[in-house]
C-alpha positions as CSV (number, residue, x, y, z in Angstrom):
1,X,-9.0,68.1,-3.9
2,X,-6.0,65.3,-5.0
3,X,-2.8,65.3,-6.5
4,X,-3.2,62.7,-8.7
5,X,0.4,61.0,-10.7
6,X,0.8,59.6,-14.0
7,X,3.2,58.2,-16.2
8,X,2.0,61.1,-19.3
9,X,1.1,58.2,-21.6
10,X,-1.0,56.4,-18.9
11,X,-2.7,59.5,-17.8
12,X,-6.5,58.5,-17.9
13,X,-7.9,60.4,-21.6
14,X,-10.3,62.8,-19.6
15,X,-8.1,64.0,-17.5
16,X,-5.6,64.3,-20.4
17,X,-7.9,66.4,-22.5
18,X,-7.9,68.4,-19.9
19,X,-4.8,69.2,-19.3
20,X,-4.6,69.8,-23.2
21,X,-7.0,72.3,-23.3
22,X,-5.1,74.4,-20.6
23,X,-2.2,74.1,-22.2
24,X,-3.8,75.0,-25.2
25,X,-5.3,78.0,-23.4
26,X,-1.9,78.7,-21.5
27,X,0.2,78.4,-25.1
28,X,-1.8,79.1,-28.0
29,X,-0.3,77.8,-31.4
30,X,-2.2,79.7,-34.5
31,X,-0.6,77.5,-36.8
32,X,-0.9,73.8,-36.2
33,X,-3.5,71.3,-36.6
34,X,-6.0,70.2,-34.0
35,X,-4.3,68.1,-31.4
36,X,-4.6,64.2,-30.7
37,X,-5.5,64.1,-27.1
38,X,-3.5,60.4,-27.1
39,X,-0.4,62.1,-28.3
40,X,2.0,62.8,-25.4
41,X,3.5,65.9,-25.5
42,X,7.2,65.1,-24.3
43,X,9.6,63.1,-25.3
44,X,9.3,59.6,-23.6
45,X,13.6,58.8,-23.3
46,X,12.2,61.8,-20.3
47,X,10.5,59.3,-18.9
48,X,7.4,62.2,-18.2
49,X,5.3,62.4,-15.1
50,X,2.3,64.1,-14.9
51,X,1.1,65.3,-11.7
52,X,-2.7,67.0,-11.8
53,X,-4.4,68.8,-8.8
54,X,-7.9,67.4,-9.4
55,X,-11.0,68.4,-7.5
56,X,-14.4,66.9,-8.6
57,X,-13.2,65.5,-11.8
58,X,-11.8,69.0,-12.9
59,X,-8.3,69.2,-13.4
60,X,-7.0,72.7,-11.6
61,X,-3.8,72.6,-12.2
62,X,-1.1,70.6,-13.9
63,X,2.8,70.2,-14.4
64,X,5.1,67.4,-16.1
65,X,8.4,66.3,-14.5
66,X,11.1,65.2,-16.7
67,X,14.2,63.6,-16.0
68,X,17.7,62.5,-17.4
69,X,21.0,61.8,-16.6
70,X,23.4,64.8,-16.8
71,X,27.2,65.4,-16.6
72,X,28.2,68.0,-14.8
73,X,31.9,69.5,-13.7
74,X,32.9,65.8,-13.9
75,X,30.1,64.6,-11.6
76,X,27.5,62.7,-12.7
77,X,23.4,63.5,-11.7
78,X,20.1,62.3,-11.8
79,X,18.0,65.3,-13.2
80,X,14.7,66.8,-13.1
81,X,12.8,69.4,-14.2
82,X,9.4,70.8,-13.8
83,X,7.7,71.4,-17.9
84,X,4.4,72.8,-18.9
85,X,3.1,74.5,-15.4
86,X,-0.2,75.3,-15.7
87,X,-3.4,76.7,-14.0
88,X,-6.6,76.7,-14.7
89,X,-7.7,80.3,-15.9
90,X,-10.4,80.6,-13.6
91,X,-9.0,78.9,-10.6
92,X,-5.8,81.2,-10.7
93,X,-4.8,83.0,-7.4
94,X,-5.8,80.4,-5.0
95,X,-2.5,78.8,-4.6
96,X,-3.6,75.8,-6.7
97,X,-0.1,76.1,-8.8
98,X,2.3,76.8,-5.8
99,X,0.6,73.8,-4.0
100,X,1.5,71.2,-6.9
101,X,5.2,72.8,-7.9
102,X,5.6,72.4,-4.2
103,X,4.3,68.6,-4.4
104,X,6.1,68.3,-7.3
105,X,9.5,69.6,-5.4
106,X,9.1,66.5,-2.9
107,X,8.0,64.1,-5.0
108,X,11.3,64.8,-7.4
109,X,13.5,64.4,-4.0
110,X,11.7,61.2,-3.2
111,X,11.8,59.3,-6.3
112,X,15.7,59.3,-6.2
113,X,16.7,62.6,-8.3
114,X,20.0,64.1,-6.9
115,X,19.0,67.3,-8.3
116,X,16.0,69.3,-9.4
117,X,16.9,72.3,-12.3
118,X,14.6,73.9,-14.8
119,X,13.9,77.7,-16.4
120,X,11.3,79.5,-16.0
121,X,10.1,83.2,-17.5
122,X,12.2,85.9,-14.9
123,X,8.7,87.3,-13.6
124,X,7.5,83.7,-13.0
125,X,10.7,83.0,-10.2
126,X,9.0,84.4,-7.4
127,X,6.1,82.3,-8.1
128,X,8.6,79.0,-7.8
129,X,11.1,80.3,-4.7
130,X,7.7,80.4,-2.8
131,X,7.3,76.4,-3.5
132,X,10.9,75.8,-2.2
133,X,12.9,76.4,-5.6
134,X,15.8,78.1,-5.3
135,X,17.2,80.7,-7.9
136,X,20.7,80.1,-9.3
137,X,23.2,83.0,-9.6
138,X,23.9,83.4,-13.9
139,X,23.1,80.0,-14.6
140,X,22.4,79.2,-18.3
141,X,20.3,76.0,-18.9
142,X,21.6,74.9,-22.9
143,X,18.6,72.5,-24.0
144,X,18.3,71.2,-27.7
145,X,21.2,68.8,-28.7
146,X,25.1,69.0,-29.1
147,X,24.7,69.5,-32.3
148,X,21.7,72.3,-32.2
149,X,22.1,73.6,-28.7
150,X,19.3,75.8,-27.2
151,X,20.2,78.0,-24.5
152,X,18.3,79.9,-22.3
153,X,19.9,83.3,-22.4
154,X,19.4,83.6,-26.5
155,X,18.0,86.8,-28.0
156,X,14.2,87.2,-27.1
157,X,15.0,84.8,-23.5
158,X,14.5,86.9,-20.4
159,X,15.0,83.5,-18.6
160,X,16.1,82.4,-15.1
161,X,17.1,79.0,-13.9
162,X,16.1,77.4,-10.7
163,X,17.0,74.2,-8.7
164,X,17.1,71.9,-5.8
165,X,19.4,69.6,-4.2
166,X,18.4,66.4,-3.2
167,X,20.7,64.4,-2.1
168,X,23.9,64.7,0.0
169,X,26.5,65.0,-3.3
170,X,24.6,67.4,-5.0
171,X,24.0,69.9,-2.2
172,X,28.4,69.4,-1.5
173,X,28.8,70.7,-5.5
174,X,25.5,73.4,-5.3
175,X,28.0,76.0,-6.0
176,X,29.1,74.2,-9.6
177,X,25.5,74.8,-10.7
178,X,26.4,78.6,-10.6
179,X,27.5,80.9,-12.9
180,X,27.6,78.4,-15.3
181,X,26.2,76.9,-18.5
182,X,24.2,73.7,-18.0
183,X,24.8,71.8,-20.5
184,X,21.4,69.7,-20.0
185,X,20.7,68.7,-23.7
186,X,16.9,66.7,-23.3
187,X,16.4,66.5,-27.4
188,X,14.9,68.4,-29.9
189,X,10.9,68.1,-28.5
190,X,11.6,69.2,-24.9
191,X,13.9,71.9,-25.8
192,X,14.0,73.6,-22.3
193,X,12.1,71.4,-19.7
């Protein structure tokens, strides 16, 4: 078994239809078209990462790390965030997932991110705090744009935010990321990373 990195559109095509399929079997769309298994599925400015746990040629389990600059309280960050987790269906309760987001988690703190912040689903927070994330008190992540923001805590959201502090400055001003809206803004495809 290997953890295996990628930039997303240099990720080799089998491994890349693989990690399409469970997507596709994690978030089933009813309404769109078959999808091109070249296509990336994040916005590139996010400079995407993929990381797959690969055993035998079969992917297990996968994840994307995004990234972007981000102003916050008058400081500015190097951000990351964790996007489209998933396990394999059948490989599920072996630890697979919590041993990538946890490879994931150090990765993001070597490669020069001062902070690591994403949302996930509030049953799902457990899940990351046992990978090293740490839940932040009434923080709000607001993805979209300025202009159409998208935040975390609308109507039909039962979602929690969770983070990491890499580097010395960011764990000094932890306590701006709480009770607070983030305003993260990665675009109109990566709504919420």
């Amino acid at each position: 078994m290997q953890i295996m990195s990628f930039p997303e559109a240099a990720t080799p095509y089998e491994l890349r239809a693989q990690v399409q399929d469970l997507q596709d079997e994690a978030w089933p769309s009813t309404d769109a078209p078959a999808p091109d298994r070249t296509a990336p599925t994040h916005d590139p400015a996010l400079q995407p990462l993929s990381m797959l746990l690969v055993e035998a040629g079969t992917v297990l389990a996968a994840l994307d790390i995004l990234s972007k600059p981000l102003q916050h309280a008058g400081r500015g960050y190097r951000a990351g965030g964790l996007s489209t987790v998933v396990t394999r269906r059948e490989a599920r309760g072996r630890g697979h997932g919590r041993h990538l987001v946890a490879a994931a988690r150090t990765a993001m703190a070597a490669s020069g991110l001062d902070v690591g912040v994403f949302t996930c689903d509030r049953p799902l927070a457990s899940f990351y705090e046992s990978a090293g994330w740490q839940r932040l008190t009434d923080t709000v992540l607001i993805g979209g744009t300025p202009r159409c923001p998208f935040p975390s805590d609308q109507p039909g959201f039962d979602k929690v935010t969770l983070a990491d502090f890499f580097t010395d400055s960011a764990r000094q001003h932890r306590h701006t990321f709480e009770h607070t809206r983030l305003e993260l803004y990665p675009g109109e495809i990566d709504k919420l990373w």
